[in-house]
BAVOKE-158146 format. One line per 2 residues: for each residue x, y, z of C-alpha. Coordinates in pm, 1 decimal, padded with zeros to 6 digits, always signed. Each point is the difference from the previous one (the first is absolute). Example, Ala and Ser with C-alpha at 12.3 -4.5 7.8 and 13.67 -1.06 7.14 Angstrom:
# BAVOKE-158146
+01230.0:-00450.0:+00780.0; +00137.0:+00344.0:-00066.0 .
# end
This chain:
# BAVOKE-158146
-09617.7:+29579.6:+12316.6; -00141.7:-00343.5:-00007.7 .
+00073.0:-00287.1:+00231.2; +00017.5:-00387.3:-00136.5 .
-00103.9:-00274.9:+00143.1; +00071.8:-00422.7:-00088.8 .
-00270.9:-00204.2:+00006.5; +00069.1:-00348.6:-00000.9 .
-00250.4:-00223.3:+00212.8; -00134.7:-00349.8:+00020.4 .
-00229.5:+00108.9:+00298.2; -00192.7:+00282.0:-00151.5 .
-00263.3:+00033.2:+00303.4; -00038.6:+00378.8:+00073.7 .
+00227.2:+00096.2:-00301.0; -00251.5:+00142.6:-00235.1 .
-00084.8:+00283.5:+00270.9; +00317.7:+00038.3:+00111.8 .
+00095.4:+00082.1:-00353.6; -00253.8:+00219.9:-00059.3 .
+00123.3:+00229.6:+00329.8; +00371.1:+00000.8:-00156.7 .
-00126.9:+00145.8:-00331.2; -00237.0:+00254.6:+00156.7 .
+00310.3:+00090.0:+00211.7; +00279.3:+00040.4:-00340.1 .
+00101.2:-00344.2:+00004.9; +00099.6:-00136.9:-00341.5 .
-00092.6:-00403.5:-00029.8; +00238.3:-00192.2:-00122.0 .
-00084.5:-00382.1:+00003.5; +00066.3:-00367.9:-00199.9 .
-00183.5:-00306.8:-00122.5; -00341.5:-00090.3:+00165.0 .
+00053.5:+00316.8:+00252.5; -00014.8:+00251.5:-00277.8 .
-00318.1:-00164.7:-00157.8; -00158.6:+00011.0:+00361.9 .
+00069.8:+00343.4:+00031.2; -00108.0:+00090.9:-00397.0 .
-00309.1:-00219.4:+00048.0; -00107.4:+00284.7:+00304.2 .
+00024.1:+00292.1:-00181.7; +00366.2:+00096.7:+00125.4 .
+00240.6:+00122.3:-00197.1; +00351.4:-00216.8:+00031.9 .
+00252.8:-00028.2:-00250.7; +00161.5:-00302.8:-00056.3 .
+00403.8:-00097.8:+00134.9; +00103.1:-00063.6:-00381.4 .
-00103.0:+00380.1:-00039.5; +00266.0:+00029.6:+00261.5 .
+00247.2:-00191.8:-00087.6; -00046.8:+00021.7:-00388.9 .
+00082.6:-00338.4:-00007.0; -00260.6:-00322.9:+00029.1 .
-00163.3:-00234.3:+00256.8; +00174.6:-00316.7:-00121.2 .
+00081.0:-00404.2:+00090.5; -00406.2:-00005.6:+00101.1 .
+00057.7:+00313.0:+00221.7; +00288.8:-00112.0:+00201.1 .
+00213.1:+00306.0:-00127.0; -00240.7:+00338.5:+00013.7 .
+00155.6:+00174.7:+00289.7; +00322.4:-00066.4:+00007.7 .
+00188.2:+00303.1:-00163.4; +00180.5:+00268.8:+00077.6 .
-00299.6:+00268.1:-00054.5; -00165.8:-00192.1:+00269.3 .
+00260.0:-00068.7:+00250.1; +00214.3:+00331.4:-00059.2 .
-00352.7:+00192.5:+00040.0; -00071.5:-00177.0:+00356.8 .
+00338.1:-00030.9:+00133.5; +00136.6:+00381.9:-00112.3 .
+00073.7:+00190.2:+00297.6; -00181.1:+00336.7:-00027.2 .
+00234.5:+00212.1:+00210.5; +00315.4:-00128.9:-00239.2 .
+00098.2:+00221.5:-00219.1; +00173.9:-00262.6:-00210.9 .
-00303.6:-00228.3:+00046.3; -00197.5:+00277.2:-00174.8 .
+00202.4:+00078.4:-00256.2; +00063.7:-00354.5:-00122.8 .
-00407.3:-00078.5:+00011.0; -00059.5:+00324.5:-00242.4 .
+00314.2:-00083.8:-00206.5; -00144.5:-00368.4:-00063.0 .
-00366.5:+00119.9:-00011.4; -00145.3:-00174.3:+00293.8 .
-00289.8:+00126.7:+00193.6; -00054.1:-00064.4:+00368.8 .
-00155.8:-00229.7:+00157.8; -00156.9:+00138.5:+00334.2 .
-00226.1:-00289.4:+00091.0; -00001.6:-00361.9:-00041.3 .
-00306.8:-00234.1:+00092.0; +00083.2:-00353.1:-00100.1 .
-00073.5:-00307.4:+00158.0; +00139.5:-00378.4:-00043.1 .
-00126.5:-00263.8:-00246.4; -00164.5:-00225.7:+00226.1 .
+00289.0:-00263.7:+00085.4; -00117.7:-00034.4:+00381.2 .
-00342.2:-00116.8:-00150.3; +00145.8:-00224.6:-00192.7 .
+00337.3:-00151.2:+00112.8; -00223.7:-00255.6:+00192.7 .
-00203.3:-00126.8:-00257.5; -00018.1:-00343.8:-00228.6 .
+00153.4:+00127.0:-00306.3; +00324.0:-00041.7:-00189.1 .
+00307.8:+00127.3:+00117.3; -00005.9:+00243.3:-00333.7 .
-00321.7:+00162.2:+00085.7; +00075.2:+00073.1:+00355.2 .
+00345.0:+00183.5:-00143.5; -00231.7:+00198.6:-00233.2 .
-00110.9:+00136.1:+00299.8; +00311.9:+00130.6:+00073.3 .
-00040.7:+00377.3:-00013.6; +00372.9:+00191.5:-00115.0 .
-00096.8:+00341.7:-00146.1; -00252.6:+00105.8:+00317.0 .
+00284.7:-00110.6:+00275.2; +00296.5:+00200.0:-00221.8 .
-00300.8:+00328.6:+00006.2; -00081.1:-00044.6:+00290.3 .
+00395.5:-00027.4:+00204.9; +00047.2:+00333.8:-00206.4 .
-00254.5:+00190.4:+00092.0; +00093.9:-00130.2:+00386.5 .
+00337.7:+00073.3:-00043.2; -00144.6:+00410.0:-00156.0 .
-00187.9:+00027.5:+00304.4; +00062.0:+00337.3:+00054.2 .
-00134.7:+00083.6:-00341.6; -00263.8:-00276.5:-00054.5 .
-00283.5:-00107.4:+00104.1; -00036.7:-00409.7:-00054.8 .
-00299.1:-00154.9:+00100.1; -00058.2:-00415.4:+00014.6 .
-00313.3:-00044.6:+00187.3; -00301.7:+00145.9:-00073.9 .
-00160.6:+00114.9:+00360.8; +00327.8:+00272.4:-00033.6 .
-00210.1:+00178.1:-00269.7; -00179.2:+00144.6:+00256.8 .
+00255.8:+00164.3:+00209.3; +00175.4:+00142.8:-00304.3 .
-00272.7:+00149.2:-00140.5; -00090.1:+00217.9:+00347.0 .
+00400.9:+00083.2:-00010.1; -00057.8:+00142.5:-00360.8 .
-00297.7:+00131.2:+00036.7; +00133.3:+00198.8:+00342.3 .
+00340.7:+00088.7:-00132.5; +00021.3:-00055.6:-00303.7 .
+00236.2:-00260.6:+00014.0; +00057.6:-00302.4:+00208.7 .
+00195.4:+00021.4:+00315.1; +00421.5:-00132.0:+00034.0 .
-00123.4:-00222.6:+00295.5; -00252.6:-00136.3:-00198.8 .
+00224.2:-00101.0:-00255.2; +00245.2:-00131.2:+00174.2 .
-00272.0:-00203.9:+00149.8; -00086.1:-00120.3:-00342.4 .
+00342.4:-00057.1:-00061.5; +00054.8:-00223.1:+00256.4 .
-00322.8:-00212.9:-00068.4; +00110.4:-00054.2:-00360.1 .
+00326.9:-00172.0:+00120.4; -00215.0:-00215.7:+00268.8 .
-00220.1:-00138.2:-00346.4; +00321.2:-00059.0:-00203.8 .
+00208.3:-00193.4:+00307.4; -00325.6:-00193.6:+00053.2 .
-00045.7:-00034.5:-00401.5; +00381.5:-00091.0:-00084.9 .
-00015.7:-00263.3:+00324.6; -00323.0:-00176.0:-00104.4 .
+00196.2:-00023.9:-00363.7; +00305.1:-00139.6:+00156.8 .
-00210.7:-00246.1:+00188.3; -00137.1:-00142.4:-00332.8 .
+00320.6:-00033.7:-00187.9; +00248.7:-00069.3:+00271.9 .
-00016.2:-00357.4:+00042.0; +00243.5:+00022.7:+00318.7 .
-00106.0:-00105.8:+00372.8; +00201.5:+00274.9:+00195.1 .
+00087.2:+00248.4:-00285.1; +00300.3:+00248.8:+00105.6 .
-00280.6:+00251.2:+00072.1; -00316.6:-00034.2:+00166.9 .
-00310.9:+00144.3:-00188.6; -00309.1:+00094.6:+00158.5 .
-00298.1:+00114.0:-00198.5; -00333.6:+00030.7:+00227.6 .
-00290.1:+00221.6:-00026.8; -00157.4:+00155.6:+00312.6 .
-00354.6:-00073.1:+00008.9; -00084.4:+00164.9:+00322.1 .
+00103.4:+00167.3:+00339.4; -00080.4:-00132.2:+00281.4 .
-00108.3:+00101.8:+00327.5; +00296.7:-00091.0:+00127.1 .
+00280.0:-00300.7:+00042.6; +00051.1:-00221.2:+00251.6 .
-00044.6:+00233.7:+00287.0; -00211.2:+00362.0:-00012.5 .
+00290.9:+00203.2:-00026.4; +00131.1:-00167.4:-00291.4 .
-00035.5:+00096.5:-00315.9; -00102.5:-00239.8:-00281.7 .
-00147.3:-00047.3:-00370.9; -00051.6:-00327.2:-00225.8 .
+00129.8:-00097.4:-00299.5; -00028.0:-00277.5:-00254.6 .
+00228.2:-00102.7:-00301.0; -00021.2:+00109.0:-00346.7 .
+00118.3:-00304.2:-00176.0; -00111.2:-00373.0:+00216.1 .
-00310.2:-00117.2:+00087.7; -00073.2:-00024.1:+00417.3 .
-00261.4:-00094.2:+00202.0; +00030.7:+00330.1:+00233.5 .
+00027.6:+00241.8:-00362.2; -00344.2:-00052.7:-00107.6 .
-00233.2:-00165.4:+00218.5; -00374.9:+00159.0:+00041.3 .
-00147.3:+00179.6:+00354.1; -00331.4:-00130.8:-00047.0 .
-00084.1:+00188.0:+00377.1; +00106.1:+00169.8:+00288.9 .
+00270.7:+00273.8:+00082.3; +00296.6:+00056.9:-00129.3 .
+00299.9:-00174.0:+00035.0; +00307.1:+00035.8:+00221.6 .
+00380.4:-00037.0:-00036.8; -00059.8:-00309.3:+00255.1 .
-00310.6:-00124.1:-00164.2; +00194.3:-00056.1:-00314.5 .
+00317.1:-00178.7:+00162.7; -00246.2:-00204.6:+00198.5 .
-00202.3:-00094.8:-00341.1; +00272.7:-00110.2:-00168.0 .
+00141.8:-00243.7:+00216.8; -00355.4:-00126.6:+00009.1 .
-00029.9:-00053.6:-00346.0; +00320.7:-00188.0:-00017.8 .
-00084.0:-00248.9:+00284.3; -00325.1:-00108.7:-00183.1 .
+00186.6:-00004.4:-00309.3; +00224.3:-00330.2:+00099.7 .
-00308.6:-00181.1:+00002.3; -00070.9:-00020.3:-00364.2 .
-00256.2:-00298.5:-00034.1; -00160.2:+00038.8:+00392.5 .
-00276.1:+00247.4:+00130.9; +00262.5:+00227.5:+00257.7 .
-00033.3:+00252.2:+00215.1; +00202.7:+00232.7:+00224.3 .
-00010.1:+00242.4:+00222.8; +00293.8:+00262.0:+00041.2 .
+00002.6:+00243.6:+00281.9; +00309.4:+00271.7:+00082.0 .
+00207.6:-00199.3:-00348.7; -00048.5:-00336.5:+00157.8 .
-00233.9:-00297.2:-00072.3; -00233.9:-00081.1:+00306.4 .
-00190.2:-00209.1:-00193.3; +00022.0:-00231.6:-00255.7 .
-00229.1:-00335.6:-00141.5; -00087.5:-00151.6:-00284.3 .
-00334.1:-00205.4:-00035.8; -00283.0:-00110.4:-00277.7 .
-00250.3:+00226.2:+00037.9; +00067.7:+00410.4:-00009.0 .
-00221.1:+00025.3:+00396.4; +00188.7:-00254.9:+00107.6 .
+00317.4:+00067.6:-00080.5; -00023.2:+00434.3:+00127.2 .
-00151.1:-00198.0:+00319.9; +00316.1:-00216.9:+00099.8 .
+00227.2:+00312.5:-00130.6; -00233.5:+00219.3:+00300.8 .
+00084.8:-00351.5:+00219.1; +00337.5:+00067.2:+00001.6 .
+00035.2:+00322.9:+00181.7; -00332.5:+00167.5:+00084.2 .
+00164.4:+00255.7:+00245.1; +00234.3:+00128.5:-00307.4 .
-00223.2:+00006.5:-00294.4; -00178.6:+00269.6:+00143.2 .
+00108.2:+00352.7:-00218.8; +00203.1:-00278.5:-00253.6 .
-00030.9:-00039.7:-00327.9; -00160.8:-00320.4:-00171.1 .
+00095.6:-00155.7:-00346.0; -00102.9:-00278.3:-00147.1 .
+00049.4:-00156.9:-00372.5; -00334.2:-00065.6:-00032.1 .
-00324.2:+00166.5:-00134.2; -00172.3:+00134.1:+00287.2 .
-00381.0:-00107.4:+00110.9; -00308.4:+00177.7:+00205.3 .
+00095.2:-00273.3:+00286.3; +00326.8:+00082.2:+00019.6 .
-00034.4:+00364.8:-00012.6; -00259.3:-00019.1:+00267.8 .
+00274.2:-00205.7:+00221.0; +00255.4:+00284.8:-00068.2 .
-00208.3:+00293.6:+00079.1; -00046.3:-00178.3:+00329.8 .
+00366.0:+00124.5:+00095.4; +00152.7:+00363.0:-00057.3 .
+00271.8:-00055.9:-00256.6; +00124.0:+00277.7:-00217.9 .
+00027.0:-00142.3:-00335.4; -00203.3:-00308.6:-00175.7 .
+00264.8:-00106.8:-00283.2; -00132.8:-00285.0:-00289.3 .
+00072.1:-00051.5:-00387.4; -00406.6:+00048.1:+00013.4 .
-00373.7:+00051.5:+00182.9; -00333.6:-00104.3:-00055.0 .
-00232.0:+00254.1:-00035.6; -00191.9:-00077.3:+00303.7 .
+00384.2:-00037.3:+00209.2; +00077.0:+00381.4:-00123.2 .
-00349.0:+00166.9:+00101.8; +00076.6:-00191.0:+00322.1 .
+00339.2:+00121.2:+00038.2; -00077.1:+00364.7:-00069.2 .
-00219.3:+00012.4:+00254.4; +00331.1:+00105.8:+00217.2 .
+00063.8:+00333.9:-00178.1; +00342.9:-00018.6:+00132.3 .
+00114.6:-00356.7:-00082.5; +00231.6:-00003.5:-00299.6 .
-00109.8:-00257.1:-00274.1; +00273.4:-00080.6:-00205.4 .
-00010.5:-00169.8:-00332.0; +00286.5:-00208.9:-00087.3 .
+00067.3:-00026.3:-00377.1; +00336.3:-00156.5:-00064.0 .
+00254.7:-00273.5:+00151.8; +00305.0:+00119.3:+00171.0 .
+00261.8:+00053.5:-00214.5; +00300.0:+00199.2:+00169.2 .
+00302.1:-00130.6:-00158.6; +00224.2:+00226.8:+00261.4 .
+00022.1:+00130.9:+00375.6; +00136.9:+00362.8:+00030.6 .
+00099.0:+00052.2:+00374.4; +00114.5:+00388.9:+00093.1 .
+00285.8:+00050.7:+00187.7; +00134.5:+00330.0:+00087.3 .
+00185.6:+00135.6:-00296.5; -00066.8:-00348.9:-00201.9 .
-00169.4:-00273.3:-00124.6; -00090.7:-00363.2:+00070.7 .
-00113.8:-00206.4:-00322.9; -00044.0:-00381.8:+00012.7 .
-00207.0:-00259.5:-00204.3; -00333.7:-00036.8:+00170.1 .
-00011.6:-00307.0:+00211.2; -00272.8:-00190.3:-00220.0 .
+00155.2:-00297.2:+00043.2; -00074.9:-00366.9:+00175.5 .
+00245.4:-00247.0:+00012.1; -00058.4:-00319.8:-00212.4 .
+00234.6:-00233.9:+00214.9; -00174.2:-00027.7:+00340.0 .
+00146.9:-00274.2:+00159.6; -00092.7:-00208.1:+00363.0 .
+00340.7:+00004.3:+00200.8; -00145.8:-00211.4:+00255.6 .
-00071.6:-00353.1:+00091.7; -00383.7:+00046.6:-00009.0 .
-00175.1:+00086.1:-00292.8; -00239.5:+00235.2:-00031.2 .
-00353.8:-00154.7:-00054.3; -00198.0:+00201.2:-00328.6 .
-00219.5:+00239.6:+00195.7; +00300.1:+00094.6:+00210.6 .
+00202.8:+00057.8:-00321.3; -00306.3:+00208.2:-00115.8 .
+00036.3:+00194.4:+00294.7; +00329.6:+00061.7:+00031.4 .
-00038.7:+00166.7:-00386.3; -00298.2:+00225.6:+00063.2 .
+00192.5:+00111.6:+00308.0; +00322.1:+00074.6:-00174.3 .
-00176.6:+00192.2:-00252.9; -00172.5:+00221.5:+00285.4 .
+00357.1:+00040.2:+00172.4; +00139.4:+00172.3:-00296.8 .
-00190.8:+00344.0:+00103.7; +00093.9:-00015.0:+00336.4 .
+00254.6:+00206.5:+00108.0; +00265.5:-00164.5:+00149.4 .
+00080.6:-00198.0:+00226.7; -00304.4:-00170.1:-00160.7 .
-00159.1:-00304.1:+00147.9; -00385.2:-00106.2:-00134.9 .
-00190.4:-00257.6:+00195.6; -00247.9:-00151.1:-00178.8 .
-00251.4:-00298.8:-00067.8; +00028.6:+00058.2:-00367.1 .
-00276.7:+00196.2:-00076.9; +00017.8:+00257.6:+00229.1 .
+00293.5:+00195.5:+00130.0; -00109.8:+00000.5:+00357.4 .
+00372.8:+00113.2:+00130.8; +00165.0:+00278.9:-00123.4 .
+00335.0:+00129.9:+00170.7; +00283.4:+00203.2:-00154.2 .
+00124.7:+00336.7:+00003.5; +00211.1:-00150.4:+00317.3 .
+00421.8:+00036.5:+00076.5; -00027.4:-00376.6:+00034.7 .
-00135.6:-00308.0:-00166.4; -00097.6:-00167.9:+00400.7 .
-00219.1:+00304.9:+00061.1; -00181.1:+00000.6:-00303.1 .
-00093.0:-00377.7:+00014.7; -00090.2:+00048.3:+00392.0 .
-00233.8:+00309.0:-00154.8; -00131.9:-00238.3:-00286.1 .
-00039.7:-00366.5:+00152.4; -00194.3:+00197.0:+00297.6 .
-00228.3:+00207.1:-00226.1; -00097.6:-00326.2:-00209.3 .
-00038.5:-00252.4:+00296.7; -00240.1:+00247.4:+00180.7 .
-00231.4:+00025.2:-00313.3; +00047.6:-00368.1:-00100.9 .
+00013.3:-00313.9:+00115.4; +00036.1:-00263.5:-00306.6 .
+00310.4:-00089.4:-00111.7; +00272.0:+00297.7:-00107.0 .
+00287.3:+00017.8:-00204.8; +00299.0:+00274.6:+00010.1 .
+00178.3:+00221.7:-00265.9; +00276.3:+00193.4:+00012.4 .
+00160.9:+00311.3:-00247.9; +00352.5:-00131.0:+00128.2 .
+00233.5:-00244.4:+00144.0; +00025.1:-00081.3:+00360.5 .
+00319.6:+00092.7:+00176.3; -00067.7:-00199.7:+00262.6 .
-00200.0:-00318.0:+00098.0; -00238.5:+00218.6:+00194.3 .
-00256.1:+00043.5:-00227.4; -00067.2:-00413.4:-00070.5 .
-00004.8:-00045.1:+00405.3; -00228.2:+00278.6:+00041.5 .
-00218.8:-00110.6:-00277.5; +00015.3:-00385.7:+00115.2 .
-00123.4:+00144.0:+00352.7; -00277.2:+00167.9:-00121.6 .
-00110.3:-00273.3:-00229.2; +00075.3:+00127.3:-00365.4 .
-00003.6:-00314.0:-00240.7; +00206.1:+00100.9:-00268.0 .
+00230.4:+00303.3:-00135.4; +00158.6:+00131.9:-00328.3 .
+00346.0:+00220.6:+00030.3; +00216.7:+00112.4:-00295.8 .
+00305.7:-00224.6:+00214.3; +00335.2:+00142.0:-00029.5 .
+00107.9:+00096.8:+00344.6; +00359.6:-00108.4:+00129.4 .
-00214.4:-00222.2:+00245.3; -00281.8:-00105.4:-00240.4 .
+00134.4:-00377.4:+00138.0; -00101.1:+00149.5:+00363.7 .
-00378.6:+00068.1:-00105.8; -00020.1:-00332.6:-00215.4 .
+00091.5:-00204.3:+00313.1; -00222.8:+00160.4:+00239.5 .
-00271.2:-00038.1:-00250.5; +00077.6:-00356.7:-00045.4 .
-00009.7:-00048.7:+00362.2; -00356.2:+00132.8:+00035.2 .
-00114.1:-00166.6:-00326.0; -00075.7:+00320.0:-00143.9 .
+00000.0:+00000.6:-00427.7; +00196.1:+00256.3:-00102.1 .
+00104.7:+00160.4:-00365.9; +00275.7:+00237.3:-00107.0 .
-00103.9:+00190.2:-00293.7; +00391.2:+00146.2:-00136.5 .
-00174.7:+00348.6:+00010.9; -00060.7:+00282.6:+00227.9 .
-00234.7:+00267.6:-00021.0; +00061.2:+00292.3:+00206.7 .
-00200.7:+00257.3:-00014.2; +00132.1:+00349.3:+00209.7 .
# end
C-alpha cells in the first residue's frame, strides 16, 4: 500500500531530489499551487490537493488545505479503531508525511511596504498542517527545514520508515517555527508596549565556542522581524566570533552612535569603555581614543563611525586588539587589516535601533524602554556659569558616562574621555579611580561627569582638590543643596541634568 506525502513549500532547495527518493520508495505526491508545478515541471508525478479534497483552491489560494480530507488524514490516529473507521466511512486517505514550510513573513515583516502586503505574508494553511502533523507525531513524519531531508531519507532507506525519536524531534521543531512565527505576527499588529505576554521570535545563526566562560555553553541569535546593527553586519576578516566579542561590539557601536554629526571612536574592553574621543580627521581621532588608556586597549575592541583609511589601519595594527568595528574600509585599510589573520574586521551596516532591554532573572524577565534618551533641560545650579568649551565638555562627557557601569564618573577635556571609573559600591571611589586616571595622562584643563546624584558633598571637594573645572549631575539628592554650596565655595560651574543614567 502506498504512502502520501504534502508538499507545500516556499523554499524548494533540495526538494526536487528529495521527491524523487519518496516516489522511488512508494510515496504518493500530493502537493498545491506553485509546489505542484515545481514538482510536474521535473518529471514527478504529484497530484494536486483539489484531487484530494474534491473541492477548489479558492480566495487567490488562501483556502486549498484546509478541509477535513486533509486534516482528518494527518491528524487520524492509526492505532484507533474509531479513528479508522470514521476515515474509511468519510473516504479520507492518510496522510503519512507532511513537508511544508512558511510563506516568507520573517523576510518580510521588516521591510518598506504597506501594512496589507506584509499581512499577505501571513501564512494560515502551512501553520494549521503543520501543528497537525506535530500533534500525529507518532504517525507522521513533518518536515519544515530542508537539511532534515537528509536524515529521513537514510531512516527510510535503513528501515523503511523513519524513526519515533526522529519524529518527535520534528515535532518539536515545528512548534519552535510556529511560536517564533505567531510572535513575530503579534509583534506587527500588537501596537502595545508591555503586552500581557512576552513574545520572542529569534533565529539562531550560530553556536559558539562557548559563553562567557569555557565551560559555558552558548549560541547566537538575531530577530526575525527589526532591523539591528549586531543581526546583519559583515566579517570582512579574522576568526570567528565569541559570546563576549558580541556583547563587547555592541556596546561599542552604541557609544559611537551618540555622536551623530562628529568623527568618534571607542574602545571597549571586558563590557566597559576605556577609550573614547572624537576628532576631525579618522587618524586623529583612533589616536586620542589609544591616548586615553594605552595599557587597556590592548585585546579591546575598536569602533568608530567613520570610514576607515590605510593610516589608520596601519595605527591599529600597531596594537593587538581583537576586533576592528566601522560602517566601512578603504580598500588599501582592509588588505592592511587582514594582514592579522586573527583580527576580526567587522562591518557595521545599520544605526542602533533597540527599542527594549530584556534582563534575565531566575524564573523571569526584566523589560524596560532602552535608555536612548538625553535630557533637554540642563540647567547651571550654581553661581558660576559654565564658560562654552566647558559646557561642551561637560556634554561629550555625559554622553560617554551613559555606558559606564555604575557608579559612573567620566573625566574628560571634551574630546577625549581620559578618566573612566565605574563598576564601584560607591560614587567617592569611582571619582578617586577617574580624576587620578585623567590627571596622570593630562594636564590641560578637565571637566567631570557623573551617571548619578551625589549623596554627599564629597565628590565637589574631592574634585575642587584635584582641580576639575566644571561638572554635570542629574541633581536630585536629599542634599543636592550640600553639593551646590561646596561647589559655590570653590567656584566650580556645575549643571543638574533632571536625568540619571544607570547602567548595571
Amino acid at each position: 500500500m502506498k504512502k502520501r506525502a504534502l508538499i507545500s513549500v516556499s523554499d524548494k532547495s533540495g526538494l526536487i531530489d528529495f521527491a524523487r527518493f519518496l516516489e522511488k520508495n512508494n510515496y504518493e505526491l500530493i502537493s498545491t499551487g506553485g509546489t505542484f508545478k515545481h514538482l510536474k515541471d521535473a518529471g514527478l508525478s504529484p497530484i494536486q490537493i483539489d484531487e484530494v479534497t474534491n473541492f477548489p483552491e479558492m480566495l487567490d489560494g488562501r483556502v486549498k488545505t484546509l478541509h477535513p480530507k486533509v486534516h482528518g488524514g494527518i491528524l487520524a490516529i492509526r492505532s484507533n479503531e474509531e479513528h479508522m473507521k470514521t476515515v474509511q466511512e468519510h473516504g479520507i486517505g492518510l496522510i503519512d508525511m507532511v513537508i511544508v514550510n512558511l510563506y516568507p513573513f520573517f523576510e518580510n515583516a521588516d521591510k518598506e511596504i504597506s501594512l496589507e502586503e506584509k499581512v499577505e505574508f501571513i501564512d494560515i494553511g502551512g501553520p494549521s498542517m503543520l501543528r497537525s502533523a506535530a500533534k500525529g507525531f507518532f504517525d507522521v513524519t513533518v518536515i519544515t527545514d530542508a537539511s532534515d531531508y537528509a536524515k529521513i531519507q537514510e531512516e527510510i532507506e535503513t528501515s523503511g520508515n523513519t524513526q519515533l525519536e526522529t519524529r518527535k524531534m520534528l515535532a518539536g521543531k515545528v512548534f519552535n517555527l510556529t511560536a517564533a512565527y505567531d510572535a513575530a505576527i503579534s509583534k506587527m499588529l500588537l501596537d502595545e508596549e508591555y503586552p500581557n505576554y512576552l513574545n520572542a521570535s529569534f533565529k539562531k545563526v550560530a553556536n559558539l565556542r562557548y559563553g562567557e566562560n569555557p565551560h559555558q555553553s552558548a549560541a547566537y541569535y538575531v530577530s526575525t522581524v527589526e532591523k539591528g546593527a549586531m543581526k546583519d553586519f559583515e566579517q570582512l576578516g579574522g576568526k570567528e566570533l565569541s559570546f563576549n566579542n558580541l556583547r563587547d561590539m555592541d556596546l561599542c557601536w552604541k557609544v559611537v552612535n551618540e555622536f551623530k554629526e562628529e568623527m568618534a571612536c571607542c574602545a571597549v574592553k571586558h563590557s566597559t569603555p576605556c577609550g573614547v574621543a572624537v576628532g576631525t580627521t579618522p587618524g586623529e581621532t583612533y589616536r586620542k581614543t589609544f591616548e586615553c588608556d594605552p595599557v587597556s586597549i590592548f585585546g579591546g575592541i575598536v569602533g568608530m563611525n567613520f570610514k576607515v583609511d590605510a593610516a589608520t589601519a596601519t595605527a591599529l595594527n600597531e596594537t593587538f586588539l581583537e576586533i576592528v568595528m566601522a560602517p566601512d574600509f578603504d580598500a588599501d585599510a582592509l588588505e592592511i587589516l587582514n594582514k592579522k589573520k586573527n583580527l576580526r574586521v567587522i562591518k557595521i551596516k545599520h544605526p542602533v535601533s533597540d527599542k527594549q532591554v530584556w534582563v534575565k532573572i531566575d524564573g523571569g524577565m526584566l523589560v524596560q524602554n532602552a535608555d536612548d534618551e538625553f535630557s533637554e533641560d540642563i540647567s547651571v545650579v550654581t553661581e558660576k556659569q559654565p564658560t562654552d568649551e566647558q559646557r561642551k565638555a561637560l556634554i561629550f562627557s555625559q554622553r560617554v558616562v551613559k555606558y559606564v557601569k555604575s557608579n559612573a564618573i567620566v573625566v574628560s577635556n571634551g574630546q577625549q574621555a581620559l578618566g573612566i571609573g565605574g563598576g564601584q559600591v560607591n560614587r567617592i571611589w569611582a571619582t578617586q579611580h577617574a580624576v587620578e586616571r585623567a590627571k596622570a595622562k593630562f594636564g590641560g584643563e578637565l571637566v567631570l561627569a557623573s551617571d548619578a546624584f551625589f549623596p554627599f558633598r564629597d565628590v565637589v571637594d574631592f574634585c575642587a582638590a584635584e582641580g576639575i573645572k566644571a561638572i554635570i549631575q542629574p541633581g536630585g539628592s536629599m542634599r543636592d543643596e550640600e553639593s551646590i554650596q561646596a561647589a559655590n565655595e570653590h567656584e566650580i560651574p556645575m549643571l543638574f541634568t533632571g536625568m540619571r543614567h544607570f547602567f548595571h
